[in-house]
C-alpha positions in Angstrom: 70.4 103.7 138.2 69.3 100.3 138.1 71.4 97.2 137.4 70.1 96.4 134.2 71.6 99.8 133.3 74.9 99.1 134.9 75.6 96.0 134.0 77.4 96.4 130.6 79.3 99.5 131.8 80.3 97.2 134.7 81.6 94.0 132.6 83.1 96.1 130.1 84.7 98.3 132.4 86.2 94.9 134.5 87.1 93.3 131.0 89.5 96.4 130.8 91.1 96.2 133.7 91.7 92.8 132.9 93.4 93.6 129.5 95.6 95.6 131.6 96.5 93.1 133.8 95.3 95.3 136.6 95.3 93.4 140.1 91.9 92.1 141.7 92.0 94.5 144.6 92.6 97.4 142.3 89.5 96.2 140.1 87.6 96.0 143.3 88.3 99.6 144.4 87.9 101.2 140.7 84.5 99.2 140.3 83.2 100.4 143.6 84.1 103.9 143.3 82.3 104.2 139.9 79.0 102.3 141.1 79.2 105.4 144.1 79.8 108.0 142.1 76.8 106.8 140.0 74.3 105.9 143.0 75.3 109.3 144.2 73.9 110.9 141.3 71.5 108.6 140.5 72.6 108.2 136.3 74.6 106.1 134.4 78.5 107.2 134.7 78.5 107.7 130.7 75.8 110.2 131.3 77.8 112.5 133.9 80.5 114.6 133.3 83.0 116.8 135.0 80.6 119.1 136.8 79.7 115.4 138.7 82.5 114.6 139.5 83.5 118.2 141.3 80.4 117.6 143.0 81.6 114.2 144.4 84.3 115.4 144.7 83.3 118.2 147.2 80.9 115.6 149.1 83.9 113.3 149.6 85.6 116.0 151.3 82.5 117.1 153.3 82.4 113.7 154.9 86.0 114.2 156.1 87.6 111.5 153.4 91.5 112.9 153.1 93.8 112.5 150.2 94.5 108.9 150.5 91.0 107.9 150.3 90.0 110.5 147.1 93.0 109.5 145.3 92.1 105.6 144.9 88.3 107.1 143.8 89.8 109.7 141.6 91.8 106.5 140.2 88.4 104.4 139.3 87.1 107.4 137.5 89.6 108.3 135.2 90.5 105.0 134.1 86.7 104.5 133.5 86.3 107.2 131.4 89.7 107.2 129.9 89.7 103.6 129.3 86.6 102.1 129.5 84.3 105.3 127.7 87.3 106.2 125.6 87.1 110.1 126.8 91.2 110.8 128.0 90.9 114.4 127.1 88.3 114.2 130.0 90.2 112.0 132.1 92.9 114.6 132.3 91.2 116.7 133.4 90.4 115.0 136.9 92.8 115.6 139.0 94.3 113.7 142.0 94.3 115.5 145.5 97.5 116.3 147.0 98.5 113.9 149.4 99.8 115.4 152.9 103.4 114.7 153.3 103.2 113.0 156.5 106.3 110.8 158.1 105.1 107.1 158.6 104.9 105.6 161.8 107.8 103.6 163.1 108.4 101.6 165.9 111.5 100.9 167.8 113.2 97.4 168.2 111.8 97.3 172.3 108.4 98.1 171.0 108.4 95.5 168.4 109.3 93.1 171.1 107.0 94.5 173.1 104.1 94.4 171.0 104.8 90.5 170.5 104.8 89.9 173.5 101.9 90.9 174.1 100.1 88.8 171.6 99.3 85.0 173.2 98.4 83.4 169.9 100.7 82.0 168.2 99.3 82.2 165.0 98.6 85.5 165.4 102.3 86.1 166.9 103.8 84.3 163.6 102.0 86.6 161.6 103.7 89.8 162.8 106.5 88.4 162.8 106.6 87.6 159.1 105.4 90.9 158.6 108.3 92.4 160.4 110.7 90.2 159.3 110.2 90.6 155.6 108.5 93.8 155.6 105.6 92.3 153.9 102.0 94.3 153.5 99.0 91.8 154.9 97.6 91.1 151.6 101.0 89.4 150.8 101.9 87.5 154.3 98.0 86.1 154.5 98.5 84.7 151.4 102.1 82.9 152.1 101.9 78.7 151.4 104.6 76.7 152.7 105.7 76.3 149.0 106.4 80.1 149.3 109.1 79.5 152.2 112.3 78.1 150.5 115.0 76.9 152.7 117.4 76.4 150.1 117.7 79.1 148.5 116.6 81.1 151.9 114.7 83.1 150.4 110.7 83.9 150.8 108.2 84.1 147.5 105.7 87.1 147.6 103.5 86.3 144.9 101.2 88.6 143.1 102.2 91.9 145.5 101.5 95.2 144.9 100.9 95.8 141.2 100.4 92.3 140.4 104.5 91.2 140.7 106.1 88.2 142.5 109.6 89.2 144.0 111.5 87.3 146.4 112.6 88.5 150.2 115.2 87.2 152.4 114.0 84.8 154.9 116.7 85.1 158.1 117.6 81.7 160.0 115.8 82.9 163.0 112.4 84.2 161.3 113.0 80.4 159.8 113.0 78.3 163.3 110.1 80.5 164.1 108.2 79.1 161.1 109.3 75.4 161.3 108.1 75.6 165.2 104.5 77.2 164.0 104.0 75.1 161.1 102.6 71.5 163.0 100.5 74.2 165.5 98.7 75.8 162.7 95.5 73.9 163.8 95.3 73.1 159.6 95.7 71.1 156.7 97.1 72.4 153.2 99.8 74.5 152.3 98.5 77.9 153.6 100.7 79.2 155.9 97.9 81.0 158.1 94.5 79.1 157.4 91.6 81.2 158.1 88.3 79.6 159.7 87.0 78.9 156.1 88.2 75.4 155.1 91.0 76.5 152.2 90.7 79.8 153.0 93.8 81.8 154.4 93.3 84.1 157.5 91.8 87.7 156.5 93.6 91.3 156.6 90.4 92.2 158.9 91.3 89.8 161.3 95.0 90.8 161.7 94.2 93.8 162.0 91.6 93.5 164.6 94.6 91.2 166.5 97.2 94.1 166.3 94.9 96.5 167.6 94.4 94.3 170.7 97.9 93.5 171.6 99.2 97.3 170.5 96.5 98.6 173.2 98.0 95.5 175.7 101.6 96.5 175.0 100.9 100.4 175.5 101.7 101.3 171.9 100.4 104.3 170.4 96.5 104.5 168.8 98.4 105.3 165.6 100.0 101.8 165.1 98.7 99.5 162.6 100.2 96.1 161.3 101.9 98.6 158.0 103.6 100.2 160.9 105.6 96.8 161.4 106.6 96.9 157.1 107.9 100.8 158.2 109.5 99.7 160.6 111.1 97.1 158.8 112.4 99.2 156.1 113.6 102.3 158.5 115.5 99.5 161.0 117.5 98.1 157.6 118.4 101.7 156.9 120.1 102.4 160.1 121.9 99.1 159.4 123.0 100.6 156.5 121.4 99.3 153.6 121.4 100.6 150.6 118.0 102.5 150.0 118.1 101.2 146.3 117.9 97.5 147.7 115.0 98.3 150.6 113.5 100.0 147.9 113.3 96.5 145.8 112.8 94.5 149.3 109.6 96.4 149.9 108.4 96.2 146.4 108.4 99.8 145.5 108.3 100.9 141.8 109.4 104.1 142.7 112.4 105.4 145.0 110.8 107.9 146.9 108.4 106.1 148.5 111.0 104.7 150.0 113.2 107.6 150.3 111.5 109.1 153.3 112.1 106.4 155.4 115.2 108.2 155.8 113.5 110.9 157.5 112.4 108.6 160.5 115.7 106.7 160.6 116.5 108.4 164.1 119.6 106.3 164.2 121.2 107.0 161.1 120.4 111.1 162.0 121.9 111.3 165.1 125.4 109.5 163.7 125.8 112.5 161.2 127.8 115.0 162.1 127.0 119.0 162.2 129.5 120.7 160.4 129.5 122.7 163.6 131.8 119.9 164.8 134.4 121.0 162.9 134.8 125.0 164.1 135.8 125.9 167.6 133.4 128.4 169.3 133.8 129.9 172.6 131.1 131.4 174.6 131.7 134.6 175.5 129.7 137.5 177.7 127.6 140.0 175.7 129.6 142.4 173.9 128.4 146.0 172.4 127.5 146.0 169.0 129.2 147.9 166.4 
């Protein structure tokens, strides 16, 4: 497939993603996924149909992509040709693969301190913090501008989050001193919180995550850890406080309760204050009887 051929599939398939106010990550990911799914075929995308696409589908799998990786694919392509080529009946019939009900990763409050200890830059130091902090996800926190960070009203500004919507998080006194202590250090001018090495630029997701990695493997923290772990942990340490879910739920930016929901199921501290209704019977042990 040449570009010449893509190229008005392409815009008008971006111009539609537009009209639906669809954020530029997600118009990244949906553009990308159609281009492969075309490349891997070698046609146009209006020329193949669902007999393709099982046959992505299938080589996907074969290269050992799980569910969260197909589902963002599986995403691009039925809004391109549900959308963009006008074909929902088609789009329906694509399905999204089921997503393995796995328990996010949490940390506890000595790892957290351990892991920032472990990290000498300060920058880099801030950054988890604020992510911890305010349970933010890295596109948000690398984004932050010192406009963003209102004392007042002590509250933080995400702006543009998930699903393209601002929403305002608590910012704590002490997360505050941390952030008027880091400001003149930031080795910048501007209003971006965390400059990047690109003059204007604010500090990429790749490089925090390349950071965490280093001071989760210097702090002893399990492979498994990421800087999302810190946002779980976030949201599973307000639970055992006692929050109520409905509020994490807005905190964290979710549109939809359950995602939030199984937090609960990692909330080790809230579990073991629950009482078994064993507590309330009286059982003695007693040597083996015979059985009627």
């Amino acid at each position: 497939m040449t570009t010449q051929q893509m190229t008005p599939l392409r815009k008008r398939m971006i111009e539609d993603m537009v009209m639906c106010n669809m954020a530029l990550a997600t118009q990244r990911v949906y553009t990308y996924a159609v281009a492969n799914f075309a490349r891997y075929h070698g046609k146009s995308p209006d020329q193949l149909g669902l007999e393709h696409v099982r046959d992505y589908r299938l080589h996907l799998i074969a290269r050992g992509l799980k569910a969260k990786s197909i589902n963002p694919i599986v995403g691009g392509l039925r809004f391109f040709y549900g959308t963009t080529l006008g074909k929902q009946e088609l789009a329906e019939q694509i399905p999204f693969a089921r997503v393995e009900e796995t328990l996010p990763a949490v940390l506890s409050r000595d790892q957290v301190m351990q892991l920032l200890r472990a990290e000498p830059d300060l920058k880099m130091r801030t950054v988890f913090i604020v992510i911890y902090a305010a349970g933010l996800r890295i596109s948000e926190v690398v984004k932050l501008t010192a406009a963003d960070i209102n004392s007042q009203r002590m509250v933080i500004r995400v702006r543009e989050g998930k699903g393209a919507k601002d929403r305002f998080i608590m910012l704590s006194e002490q997360l505050l001193t941390i952030l008027r202590h880091y400001w003149p250090h930031r080795g910048a001018s501007g209003k971006l919180l965390f400059p990047g090495e690109a003059a204007g630029q604010p500090i990429t997701p790749r490089t925090v995550q390349r950071a965490f990695r280093e001071a989760a493997g210097r702090a002893g923290l399990p492979d498994k850890v990421t800087p999302h772990t810190l946002r779980h942990s976030f949201a599973t340490h307000l639970l055992e406080m006692g929050v109520d879910i409905r509020v994490i739920q807005q905190l964290l930016g979710h549109r939809n309760i359950n995602s939030t929901a199984r937090y609960a199921q990692v909330a080790t501290n809230t579990i073991r204050q629950i009482q078994s209704p064993l507590e309330l019977l009286t059982v003695e042990m007693t040597k083996d009887r015979p059985r009627r």
